[in-house]
N, C-alpha and C positions, 0 to 999 in steps of 0.2 A: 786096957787095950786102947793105944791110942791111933788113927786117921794117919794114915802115913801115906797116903796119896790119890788120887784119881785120876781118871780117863772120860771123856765124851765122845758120846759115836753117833755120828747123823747117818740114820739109816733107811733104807725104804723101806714102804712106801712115802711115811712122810713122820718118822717118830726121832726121837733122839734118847738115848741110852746113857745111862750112868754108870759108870763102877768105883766104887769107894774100896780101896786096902785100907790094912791095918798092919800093924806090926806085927801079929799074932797069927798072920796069915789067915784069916779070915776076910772074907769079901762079900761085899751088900751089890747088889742094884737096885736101880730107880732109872725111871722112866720121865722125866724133866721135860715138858713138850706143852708147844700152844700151836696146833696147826698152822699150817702156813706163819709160823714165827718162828721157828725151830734156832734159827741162828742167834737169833735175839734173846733165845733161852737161854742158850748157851754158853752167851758172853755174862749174862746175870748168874750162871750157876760159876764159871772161873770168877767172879768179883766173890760168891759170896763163899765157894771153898777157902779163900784164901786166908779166913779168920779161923778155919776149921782144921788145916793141914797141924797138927800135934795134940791134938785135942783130944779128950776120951770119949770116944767113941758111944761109949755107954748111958751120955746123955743128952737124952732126943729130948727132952721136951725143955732142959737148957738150951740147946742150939736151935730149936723152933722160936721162940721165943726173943735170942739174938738175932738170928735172921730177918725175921717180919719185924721186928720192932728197933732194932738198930741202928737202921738207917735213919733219920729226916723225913723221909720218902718214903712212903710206905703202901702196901697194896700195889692192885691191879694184878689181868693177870698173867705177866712176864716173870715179876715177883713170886707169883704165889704158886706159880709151874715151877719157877727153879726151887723152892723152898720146898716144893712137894716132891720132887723126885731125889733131892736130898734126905728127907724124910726116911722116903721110903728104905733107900738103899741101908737108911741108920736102923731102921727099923728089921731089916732083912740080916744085919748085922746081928743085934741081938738075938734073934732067934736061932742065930746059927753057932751063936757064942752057946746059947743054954741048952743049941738040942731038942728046942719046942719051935711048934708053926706059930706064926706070931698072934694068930686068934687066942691063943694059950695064954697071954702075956695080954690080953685085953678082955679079962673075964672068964675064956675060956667058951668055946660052942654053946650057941641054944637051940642048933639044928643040924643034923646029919648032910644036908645036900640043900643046893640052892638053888631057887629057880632061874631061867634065864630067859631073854629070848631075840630073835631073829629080828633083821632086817630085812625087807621086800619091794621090789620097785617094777615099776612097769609104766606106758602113758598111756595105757587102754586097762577098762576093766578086763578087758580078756589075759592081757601081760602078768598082770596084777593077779587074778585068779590063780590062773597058770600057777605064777609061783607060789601064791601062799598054798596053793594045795600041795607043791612038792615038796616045802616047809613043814607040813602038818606031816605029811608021808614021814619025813626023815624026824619026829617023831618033835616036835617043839611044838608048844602046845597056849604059846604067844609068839604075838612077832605085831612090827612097827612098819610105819609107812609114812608119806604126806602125800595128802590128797591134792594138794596145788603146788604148781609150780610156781614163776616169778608172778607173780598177781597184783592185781594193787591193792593197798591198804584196804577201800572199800570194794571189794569185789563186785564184778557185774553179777546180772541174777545167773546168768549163763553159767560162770565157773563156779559160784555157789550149786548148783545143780550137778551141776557134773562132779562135783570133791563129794557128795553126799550120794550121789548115783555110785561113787567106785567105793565109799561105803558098804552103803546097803549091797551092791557085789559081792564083794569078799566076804562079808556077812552070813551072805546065802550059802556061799561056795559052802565053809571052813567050816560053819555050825558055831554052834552056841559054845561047844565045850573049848575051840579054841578062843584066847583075849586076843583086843585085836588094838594095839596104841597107836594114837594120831598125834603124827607130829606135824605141827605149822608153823617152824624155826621162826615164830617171832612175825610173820610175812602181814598179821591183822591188824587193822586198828582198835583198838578197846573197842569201838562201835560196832564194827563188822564180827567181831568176835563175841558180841554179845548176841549176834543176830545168826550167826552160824550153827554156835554150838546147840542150842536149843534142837535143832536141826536134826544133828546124830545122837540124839536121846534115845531113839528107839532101836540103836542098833548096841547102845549097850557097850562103848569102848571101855577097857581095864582105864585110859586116862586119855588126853590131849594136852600134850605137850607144847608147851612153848606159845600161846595163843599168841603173845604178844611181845615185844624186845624188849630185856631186861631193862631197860632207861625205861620203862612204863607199867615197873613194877608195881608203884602204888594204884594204878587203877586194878588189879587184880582183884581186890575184894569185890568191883562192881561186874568184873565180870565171872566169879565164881556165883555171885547172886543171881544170876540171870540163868543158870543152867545147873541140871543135875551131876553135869556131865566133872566127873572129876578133872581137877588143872593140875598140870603138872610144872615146874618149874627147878631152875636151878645150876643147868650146866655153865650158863656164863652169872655165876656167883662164886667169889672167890674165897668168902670167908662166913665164919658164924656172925657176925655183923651183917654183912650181907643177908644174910637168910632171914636177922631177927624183923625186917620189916617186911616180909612175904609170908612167914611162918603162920601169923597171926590174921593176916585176909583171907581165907581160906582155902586154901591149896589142899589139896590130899595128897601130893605127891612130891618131895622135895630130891633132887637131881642134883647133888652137888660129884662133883669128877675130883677123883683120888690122884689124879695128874695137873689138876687146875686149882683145888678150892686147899693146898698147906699138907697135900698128902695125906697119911693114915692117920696122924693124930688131931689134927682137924675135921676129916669126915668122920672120925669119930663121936666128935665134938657136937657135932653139926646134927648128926643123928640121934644124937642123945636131948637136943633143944626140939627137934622133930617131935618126939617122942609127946614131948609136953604139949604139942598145940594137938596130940592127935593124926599127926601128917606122916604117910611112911615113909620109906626111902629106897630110891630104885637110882643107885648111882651111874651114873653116864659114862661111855666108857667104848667110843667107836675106836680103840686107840691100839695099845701094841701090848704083848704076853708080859709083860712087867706090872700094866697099867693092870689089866684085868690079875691079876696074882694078888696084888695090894687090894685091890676092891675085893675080893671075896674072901680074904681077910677079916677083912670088918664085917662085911654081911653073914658072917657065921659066928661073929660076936656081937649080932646089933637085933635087939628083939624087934624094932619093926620096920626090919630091912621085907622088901615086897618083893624084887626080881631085881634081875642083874642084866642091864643091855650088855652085847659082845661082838667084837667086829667081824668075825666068821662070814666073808662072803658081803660084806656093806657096799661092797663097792667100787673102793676109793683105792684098795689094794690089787688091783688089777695086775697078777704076776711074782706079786709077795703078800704073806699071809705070817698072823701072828705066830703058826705055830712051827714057821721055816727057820725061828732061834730060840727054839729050846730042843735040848736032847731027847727030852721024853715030852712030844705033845701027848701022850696019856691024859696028863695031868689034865688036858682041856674035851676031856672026852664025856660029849652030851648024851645021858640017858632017857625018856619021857620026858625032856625039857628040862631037865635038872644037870647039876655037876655033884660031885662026891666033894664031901671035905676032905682038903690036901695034908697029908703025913708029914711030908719032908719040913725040916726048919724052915725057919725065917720066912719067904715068902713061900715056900714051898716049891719052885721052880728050879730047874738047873738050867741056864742060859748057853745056849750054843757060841762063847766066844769065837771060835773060828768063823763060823757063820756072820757071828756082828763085827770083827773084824775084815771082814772081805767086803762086805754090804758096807761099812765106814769108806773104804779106797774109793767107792762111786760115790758115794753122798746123796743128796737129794737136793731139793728146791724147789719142796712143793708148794703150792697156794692156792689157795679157793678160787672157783670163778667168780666172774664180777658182772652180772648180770643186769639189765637194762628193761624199762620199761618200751613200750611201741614210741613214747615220745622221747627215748634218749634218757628220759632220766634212772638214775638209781632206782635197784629193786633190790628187795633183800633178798640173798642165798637162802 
């Protein structure tokens, strides 16, 4: 079965879509996207089809391989999103070539159903209560937050107080039986992060994500030493290189994105290295029904896959939602916090082409805000 052509579709809210044919009339998707880069993907995934358009289709881990390692240039992750949604769609191919969901083709399940869980925001503990209890109601039984907004590196005692006050909040609210993940996209300096986390010990988070910006991943070991509090890392890591000098400092939770980090046969990879320091894997994935299709994929072949974030309600989709391009959102349908393992081949989804063609004629242009400190300067998102 050889690649006899493809399609990119920039679509809202802020994703970009793949379709790979064949000559066998078989067709893959993948999900190619770096927020707020999306065009920039795009033009990387038209350079690197172009060595692909005749090719057999049926091998993914020659053409992964070609792709990342072909060029001169290598890495980063523009790269490693258009390699990953290439990936994927090869990967969506095959399973629909053979008739199996593609966890079938990677081992095979080592679990019936996957955990997932929720996003929650609010700027008062009351917002914030508010919704993690409508969360818990509608039956999810984790969910994520960030206690600070733009802040500075070393926070005053004030907004230390108060991210640890909407803690211990939600805490009370939800109870013990719900987990509850802190994220702080990076916003700390290894010194403030050592001084914080110690902090939320008593309220017991599943993890804290992101303490610090990936360019200060080798201080990680000092700041896993300093607190009980599990670290979480890994959505801006692009590759198993990547990860081999974080694996080993102690992280308990490795984050690599099935849209960022080389796609399915990379976080596979990636998990399987995990595996060895002891670290689980709760892949990242605020993104679109293609991106989470491929990640539970794997986490239904990966023994020490923990939970699966999902963008259902994150936010950022105000007006479209992942499951506006697929035929049957079934497929994404939350029990006790869990999803069922998916039947159908390859990624297990049927994509609503009509949908992602009409959503293509508008496009997008999304980007992150760019947020400032009181004195003007840079703050991180």
């Amino acid at each position: 079965m050889k690649i006899a052509g493809f399609e990119t579709f920039l679509v809202e809210p802020r994703w970009l879509f793949l379709r790979i044919d064949t000559d066998e009339g078989v067709t893959g998707w993948g999900e190619p996207i770096v927020e707020g880069r999306a065009e920039t993907v795009r033009a990387a995934v038209h350079t690197l089809m172009e060595r692909l358009i005749g090719a057999d289709a049926g091998r993914i881990e020659d053409h992964w391989q070609t792709m990342t390692k072909g060029g001169f240039y290598r890495g980063g992750p523009v790269l490693s999103s258009a390699v990953a949604g290439i990936d994927q769609a090869l990967w969506d191919i095959k399973g629909k070539a053979l008739g199996v969901p593609v966890y079938e083709l990677l081992g095979g399940p080592v679990r019936d159903r996957a955990r997932v869980y929720t996003w929650i925001g609010g700027d008062s503990a009351a917002e914030l209560v508010e919704e993690g209890l409508a969360k818990k109601a509608a039956g999810f039984t984790a969910m994520k937050f960030t206690p600070f907004p733009a802040t500075a590196p070393v926070p005053s005692p004030a907004d230390v107080k108060r991210a640890v006050g909407l803690v211990s909040a939600l805490r009370e609210a939800v109870g013990d039986e719900v987990d509850l993940a802190v994220d702080f996209h990076g916003r700390l300096s290894p010194a403030a992060a050592r001084r914080v986390l110690p902090l939320l010990e008593p309220y017991l988070p599943l993890f804290v994500e992101e303490p610090v910006v990936p360019e200060l991943s080798r201080d990680l070991g000092a700041v896993a030493a300093a607190t009980s509090v599990p670290i979480a890392t890994g959505e801006r890591l692009y590759s198993r290189w990547d990860f081999r000098d974080v694996l080993g400092a102690g992280i308990a939770v490795a984050q690599p994105d099935v849209s960022h980090a080389g796609g399915i046969s990379e976080l596979r990879r990636i998990a399987a290295m995990a595996e060895a320091y002891g670290v689980a894997v709760a892949p990242h994935c605020p993104l679109g029904p293609i991106s989470l299709a491929a990640s539970l994929q794997v986490d239904f072949a990966t023994p020490n896959f923990l939970i699966q974030e999902q963008s259902l309600g994150i936010g950022y989709h105000a007006g479209t939602e992942l499951l506006d391009y697929l035929l049957d959102p079934s497929i994404f349908t939350f029990a006790d916090g869990y999803v069922a393992a998916p039947t159908r081949p390859g990624l297990g989804i049927e994509v609503d082409e009509r949908a992602v063609r009409q959503a293509a004629e508008r496009g997008h242009s999304w980007r992150n805000d760019v947020w400032q400190h009181p004195d003007g300067s840079f703050a991180e998102w």
